[in-house]
C-alpha positions in Angstrom: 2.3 -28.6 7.8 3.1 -26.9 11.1 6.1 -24.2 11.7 7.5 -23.7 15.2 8.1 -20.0 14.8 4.3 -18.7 13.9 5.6 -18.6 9.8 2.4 -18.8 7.4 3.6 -22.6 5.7 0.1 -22.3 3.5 1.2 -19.3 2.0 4.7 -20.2 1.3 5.9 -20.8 -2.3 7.5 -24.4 -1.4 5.0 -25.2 0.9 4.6 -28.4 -2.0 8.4 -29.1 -1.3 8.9 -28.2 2.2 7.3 -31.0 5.1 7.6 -27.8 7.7 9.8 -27.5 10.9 7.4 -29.3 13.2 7.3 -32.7 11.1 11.0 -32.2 10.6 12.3 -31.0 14.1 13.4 -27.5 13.1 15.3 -28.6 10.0 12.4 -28.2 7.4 15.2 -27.3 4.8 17.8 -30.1 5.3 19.7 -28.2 8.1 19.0 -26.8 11.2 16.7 -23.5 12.0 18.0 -21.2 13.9 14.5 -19.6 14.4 13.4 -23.4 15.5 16.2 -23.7 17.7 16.3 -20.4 19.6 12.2 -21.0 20.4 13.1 -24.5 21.7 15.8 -23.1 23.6 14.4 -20.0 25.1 10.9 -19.9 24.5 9.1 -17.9 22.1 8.8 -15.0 24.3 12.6 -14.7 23.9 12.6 -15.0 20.7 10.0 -12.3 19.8 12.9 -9.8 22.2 15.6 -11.2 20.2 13.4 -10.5 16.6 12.6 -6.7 18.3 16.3 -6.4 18.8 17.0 -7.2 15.6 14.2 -4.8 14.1 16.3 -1.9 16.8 19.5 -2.8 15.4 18.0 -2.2 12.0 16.4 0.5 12.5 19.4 2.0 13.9 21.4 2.3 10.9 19.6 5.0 9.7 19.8 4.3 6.3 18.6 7.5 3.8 15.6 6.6 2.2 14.5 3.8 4.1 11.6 3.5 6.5 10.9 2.4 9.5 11.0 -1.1 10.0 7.8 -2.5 12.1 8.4 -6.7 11.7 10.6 -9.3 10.2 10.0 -12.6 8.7 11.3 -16.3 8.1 12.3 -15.9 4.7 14.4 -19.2 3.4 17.8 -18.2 2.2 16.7 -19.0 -1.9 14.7 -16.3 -1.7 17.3 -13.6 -0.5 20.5 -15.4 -1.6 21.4 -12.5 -3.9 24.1 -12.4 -6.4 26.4 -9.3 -5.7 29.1 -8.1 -8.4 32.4 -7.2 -6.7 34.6 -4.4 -7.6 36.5 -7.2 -9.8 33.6 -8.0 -11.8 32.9 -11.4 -10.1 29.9 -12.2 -8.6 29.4 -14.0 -5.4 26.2 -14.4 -3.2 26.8 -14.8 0.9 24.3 -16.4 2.1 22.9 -20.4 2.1 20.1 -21.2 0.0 19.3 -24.0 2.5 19.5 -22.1 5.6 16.5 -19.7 7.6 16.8 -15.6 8.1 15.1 -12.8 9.4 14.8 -10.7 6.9 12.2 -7.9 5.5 11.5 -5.7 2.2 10.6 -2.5 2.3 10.4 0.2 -0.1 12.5 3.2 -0.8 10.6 6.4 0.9 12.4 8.5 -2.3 11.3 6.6 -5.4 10.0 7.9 -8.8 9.9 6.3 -11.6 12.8 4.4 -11.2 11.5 2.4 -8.1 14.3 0.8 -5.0 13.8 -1.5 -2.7 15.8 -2.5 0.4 16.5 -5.8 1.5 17.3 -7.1 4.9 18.4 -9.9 6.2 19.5 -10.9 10.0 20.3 -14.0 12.0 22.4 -14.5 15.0 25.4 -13.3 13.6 25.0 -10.8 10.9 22.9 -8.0 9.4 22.9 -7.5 6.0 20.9 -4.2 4.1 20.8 -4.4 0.4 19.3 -2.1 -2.3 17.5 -3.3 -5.4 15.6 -2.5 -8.1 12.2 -4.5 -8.9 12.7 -8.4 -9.5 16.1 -7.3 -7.3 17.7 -6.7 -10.2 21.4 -5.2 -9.7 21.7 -5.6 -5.8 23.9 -3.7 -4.0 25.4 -4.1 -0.8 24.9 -1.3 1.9 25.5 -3.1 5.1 27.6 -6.2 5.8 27.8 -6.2 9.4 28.9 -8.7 12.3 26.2 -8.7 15.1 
């Protein structure tokens, strides 16, 4: 199994599921990648400018508590499709479970016993900064924002 963006497939959790973007032409999850389609587009050199803007635009927020970010992954949405309670009481996640990010986890510089984690998530269109606790239990949005 082969990726088109550099991703580790071996080390992947549904590398038994997943046939990889290579043997599927960028749609190793039933749709699309953006990550497969920008490197077929424009070359992986413009990709890896487009991922650095992406780490600047993060890194930008200056968010209390959390560190510098250095490099973001492919991360399939099931993994970072979080739940989020509104003020209502409802829950609701955002993203697709089918669909590819960019995304990262980092810890919180100020932890003590009680550790946090942040979440990130990016594509073309949107960045999204969540807080956690381990397991990312009780998530919490921190950053919804339109790119």
């Amino acid at each position: 199994m082969e990726s088109i963006c550099g991703a580790k497939c071996d080390e992947c959790e549904f590398n038994k599921t997943c046939r990889g973007c290579k043997n599927t032409n960028g749609c190793p999850f039933g749709k699309k990648c953006f990550i497969a389609n920008y490197i077929e587009v424009g070359g992986k050199e413009n990709f890896e400018l487009f991922k650095k803007e992406l780490i600047k635009e993060f890194n930008n927020l200056k968010i209390e508590g959390m560190p510098k970010i250095e490099e973001l992954y492919p991360l399939r949405g099931l993994l970072v499709n979080l739940e989020y309670e509104l003020p209502n009481g409802n829950k609701v996640k955002f993203l697709d479970d089918n669909e590819a990010y960019l995304g990262n986890q980092v810890e919180c510089k100020f932890n003590d016993e009680n550790k946090k984690y942040f979440g990130l998530v990016a594509n073309m269109s949107f960045l999204l900064v969540c807080e956690y606790e381990e397991n990312a239990n009780n998530p919490k949005i921190l950053i919804y924002k339109s790119r």
